[in-house]
N, C-alpha and C positions, 0 to 999 in steps of 0.2 A: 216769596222765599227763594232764596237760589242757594244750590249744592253742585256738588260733584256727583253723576252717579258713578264712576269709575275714580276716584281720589287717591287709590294708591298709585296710577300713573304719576303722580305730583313731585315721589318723591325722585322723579325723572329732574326735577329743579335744583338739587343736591349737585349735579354737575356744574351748574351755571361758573359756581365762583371757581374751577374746575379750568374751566373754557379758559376764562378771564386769566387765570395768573399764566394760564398756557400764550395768550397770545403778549400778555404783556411781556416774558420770557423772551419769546418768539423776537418783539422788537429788538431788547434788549442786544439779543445776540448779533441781530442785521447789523443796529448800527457801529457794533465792536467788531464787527467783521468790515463796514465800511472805515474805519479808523483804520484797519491794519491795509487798503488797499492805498489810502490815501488819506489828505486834508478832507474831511468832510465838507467844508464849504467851497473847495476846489473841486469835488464829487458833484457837488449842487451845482455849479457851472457847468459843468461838462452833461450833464444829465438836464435838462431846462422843463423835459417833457415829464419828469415823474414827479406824481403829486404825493406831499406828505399826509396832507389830510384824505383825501381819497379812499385809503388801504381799510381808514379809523371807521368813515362812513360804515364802507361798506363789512366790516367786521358788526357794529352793531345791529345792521338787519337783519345780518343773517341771526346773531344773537337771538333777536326780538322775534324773529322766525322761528328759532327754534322755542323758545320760550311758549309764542303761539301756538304751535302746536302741540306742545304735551298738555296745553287746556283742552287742545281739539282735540285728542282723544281720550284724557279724561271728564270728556263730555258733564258741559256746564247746562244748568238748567233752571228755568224761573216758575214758580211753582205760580199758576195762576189760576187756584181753584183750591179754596178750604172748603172741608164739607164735614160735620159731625158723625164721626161713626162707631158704631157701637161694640164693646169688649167684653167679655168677661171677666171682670178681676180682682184684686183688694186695693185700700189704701193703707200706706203703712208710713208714718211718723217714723224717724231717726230724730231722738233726743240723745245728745252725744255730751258728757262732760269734757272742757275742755280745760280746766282747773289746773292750777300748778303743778299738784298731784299727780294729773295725770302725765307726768315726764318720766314718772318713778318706773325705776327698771325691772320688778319683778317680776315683769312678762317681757320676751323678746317681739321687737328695738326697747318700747315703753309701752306704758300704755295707751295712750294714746295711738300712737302709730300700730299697734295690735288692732285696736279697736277702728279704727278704720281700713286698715284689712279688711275685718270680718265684714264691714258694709258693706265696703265695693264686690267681696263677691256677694254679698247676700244680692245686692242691684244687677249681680251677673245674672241671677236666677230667674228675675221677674221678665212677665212675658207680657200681659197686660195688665198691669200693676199699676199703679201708681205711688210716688214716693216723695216725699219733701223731707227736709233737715232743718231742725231745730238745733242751738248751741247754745249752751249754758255754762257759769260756775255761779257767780253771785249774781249773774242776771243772767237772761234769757231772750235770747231772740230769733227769727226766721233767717238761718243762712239761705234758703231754697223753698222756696214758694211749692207748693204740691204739685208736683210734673208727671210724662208721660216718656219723658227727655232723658232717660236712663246717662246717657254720654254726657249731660250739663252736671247730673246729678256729681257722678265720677270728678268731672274739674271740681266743682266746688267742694266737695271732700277732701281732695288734694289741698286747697289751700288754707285750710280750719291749722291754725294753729292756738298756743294759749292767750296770745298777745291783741287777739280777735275782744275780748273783754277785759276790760282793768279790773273789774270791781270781782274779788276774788270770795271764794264760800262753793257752796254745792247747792243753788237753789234747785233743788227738784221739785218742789212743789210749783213754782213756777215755771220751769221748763214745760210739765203736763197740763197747764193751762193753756201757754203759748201753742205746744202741738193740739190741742182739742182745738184752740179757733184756727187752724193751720189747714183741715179735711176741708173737702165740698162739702156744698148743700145738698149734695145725692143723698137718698133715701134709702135704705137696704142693703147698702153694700157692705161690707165685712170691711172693720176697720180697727188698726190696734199700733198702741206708741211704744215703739221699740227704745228703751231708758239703758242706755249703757252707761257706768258711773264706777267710780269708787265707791261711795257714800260719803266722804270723810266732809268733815265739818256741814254736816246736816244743818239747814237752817229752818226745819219745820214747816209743816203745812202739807206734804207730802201726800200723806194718808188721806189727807181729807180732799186730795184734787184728785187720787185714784181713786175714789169713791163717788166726786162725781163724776169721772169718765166712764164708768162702768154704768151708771144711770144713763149717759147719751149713748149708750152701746158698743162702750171702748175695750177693748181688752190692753194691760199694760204686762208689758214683758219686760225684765229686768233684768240687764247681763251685769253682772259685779267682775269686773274687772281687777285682778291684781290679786296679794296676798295675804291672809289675815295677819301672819306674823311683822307685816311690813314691809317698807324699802326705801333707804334716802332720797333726795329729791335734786339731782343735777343741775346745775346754774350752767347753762349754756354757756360754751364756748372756755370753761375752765374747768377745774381737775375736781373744783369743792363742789360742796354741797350748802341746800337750802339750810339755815341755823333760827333760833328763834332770840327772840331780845339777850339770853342768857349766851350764847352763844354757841348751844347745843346744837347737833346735826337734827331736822327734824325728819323722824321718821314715819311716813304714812303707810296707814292700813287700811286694808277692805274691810269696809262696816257693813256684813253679811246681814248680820241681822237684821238690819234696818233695809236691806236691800231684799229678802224674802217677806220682810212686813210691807212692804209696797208692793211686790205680785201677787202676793195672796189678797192684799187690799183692792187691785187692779183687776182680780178674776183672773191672770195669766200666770207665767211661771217664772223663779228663776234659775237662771242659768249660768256658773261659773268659768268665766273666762280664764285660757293657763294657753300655756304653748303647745299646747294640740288642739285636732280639729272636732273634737267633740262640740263644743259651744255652735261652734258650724251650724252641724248637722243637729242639734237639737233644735238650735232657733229655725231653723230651715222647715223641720217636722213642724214645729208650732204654729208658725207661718202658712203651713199650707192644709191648716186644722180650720183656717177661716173661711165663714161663708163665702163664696166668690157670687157676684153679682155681675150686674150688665154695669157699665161705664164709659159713658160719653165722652168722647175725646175728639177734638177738634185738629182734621190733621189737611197735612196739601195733599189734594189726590191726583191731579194733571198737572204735569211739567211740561212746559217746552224748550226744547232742545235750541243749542246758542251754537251749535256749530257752524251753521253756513254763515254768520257775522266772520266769525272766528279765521274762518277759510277763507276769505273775503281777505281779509286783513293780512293773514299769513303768504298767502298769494301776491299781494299788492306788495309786500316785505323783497319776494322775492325776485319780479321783476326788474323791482327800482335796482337790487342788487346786482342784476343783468346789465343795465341800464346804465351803468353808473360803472366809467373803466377805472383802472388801476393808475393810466397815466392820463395827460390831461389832454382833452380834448382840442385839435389846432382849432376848429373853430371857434371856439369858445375863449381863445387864446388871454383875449382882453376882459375876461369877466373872472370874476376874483371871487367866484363864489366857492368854487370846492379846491381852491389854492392851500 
């Protein structure tokens, strides 16, 4: 495994293209200034000893130097030793609808982008936890294999949009299947599928997958996202709305009902998502109401350090750039290599 332990040096690299238009500038101006003293190829005569390609050399090692070493001190490293060690923690499933529905703007942006708020910080909170992602509307699948990778978990949340699934509906009883085979095969650890949804167009079977989760010693939490009264449905990238074969604007609702008859069904609780941070702190409180166990987790424990390569190489940059004049070497007069 290789990292950075020090990686906010990197964005020391932000300068590069920085450098770059400074020296290409730089040129620019020489040869507008060589125009106004004279013919430039009457300048090239009179001048036999200065080399054009030389200046270019040696601009890029000092480049590549400098480049070399903002790795060299945001110190590279090759992880050469996994070892299983052990944590106290839970697992916790994110089953996230990702439904058309969920674009609906009765919660600020939408819903969806609420509700993935609310994950990434709930992933802020966890310490030895473990978490995977589930995504659902009319089907169901593993976006995020169950991790220990908090910062993987964060990207791939970021990229869940609703175009991730064609086949359009609210299977939840499927999503709780998919997250039940999702957990390890650990034994005793505290485990529970965080179902965040609308509810709207339920396609059944629900109840009966939270009732076997609760047999394999699941707890299901249920955030209902959105508002009972409703809320149109944005077609991206224009001013209308989703319509139905008639040509009416369709308006979706939170089917509460259906969404407290799955926590109560699941042994956990539900909780109403709105634009404050109660939902938060409630699921946060429930979350941390679970047993917490031991959980093995497989990590790098020794690294070693890549700097003396690195130095090595940043060294050698800077010689050759010693090495290596601005004008052309007499002796070298007849060799056409840095011409």
């Amino acid at each position: 495994m290789f990292r950075f332990n020090d990686p906010t040096y990197l964005y020391l690299l932000l300068i590069v293209p920085f450098i770059v238009i400074l020296y290409i500038y730089s040129n620019y101006r020489r040869k507008k200034n060589i125009k106004t003293f004279g013919d430039p190829d009457l300048v090239k005569i009179l001048m036999p000893d200065v080399s054009a390609f030389r200046p270019f050399v040696k601009f890029l090692l000092l480049l590549s130097a400098f480049i070399a070493t903002v790795f060299l001190i945001a110190r590279p490293q090759f992880g050469t030793k996994q070892e299983t060690i052990t944590r106290r923690g839970i697992e916790v499933i994110i089953a996230l609808d990702i439904s058309n529905s969920m674009m609906a703007q009765d919660v600020t942006p939408n819903r969806l982008a609420r509700a993935k708020q609310l994950v990434s910080r709930l992933v802020d909170e966890f310490e030895n936890d473990k978490v995977g992602l589930v995504i659902f509307a009319g089907d169901a699948f593993v976006q995020l294999p169950i991790t220990s990778d908090y910062i993987s978990a964060k990207m791939f949340l970021e990229t869940i949009n609703p175009s991730l699934i064609a086949t359009q509906g609210t299977a939840i009883g499927k999503a709780i299947d998919v997250s039940m085979r999702s957990f390890t095969p650990q034994e005793n650890v505290g485990r529970a599928i965080v179902l965040i949804t609308d509810g709207e167009n339920h396609e059944g079977g629900a109840l009966e997958a939270a009732k076997r989760a609760v047999e394999a010693g699941v707890q299901i939490f249920v955030l209902g996202i959105g508002s009972p009264e409703g809320s149109p449905i944005p077609i991206a990238g224009t001013n209308d709305y989703m319509r139905d074969r008639d040509g009416n604007v369709v308006v979706t609702q939170l089917n509460e009902q259906m969404c407290q008859e799955i926590a109560m069904a699941g042994n956990g609780a539900y909780i109403r998502v709105d634009n404050s941070n109660s939902a938060q702190r409630a699921l946060s409180n429930e979350v941390n109401r679970l047993a917490k166990a031991d959980i093995e987790t497989k990590v790098f424990t020794d690294f070693n350090e890549q700097f003396p390569a690195i130095a090595w190489i940043t060294l050698v940059l800077l010689i050759l750039d010693v090495l290596i004049m601005n004008r052309k070497n007499p002796i070298f007069k007849n060799i056409k290599l840095f011409h």
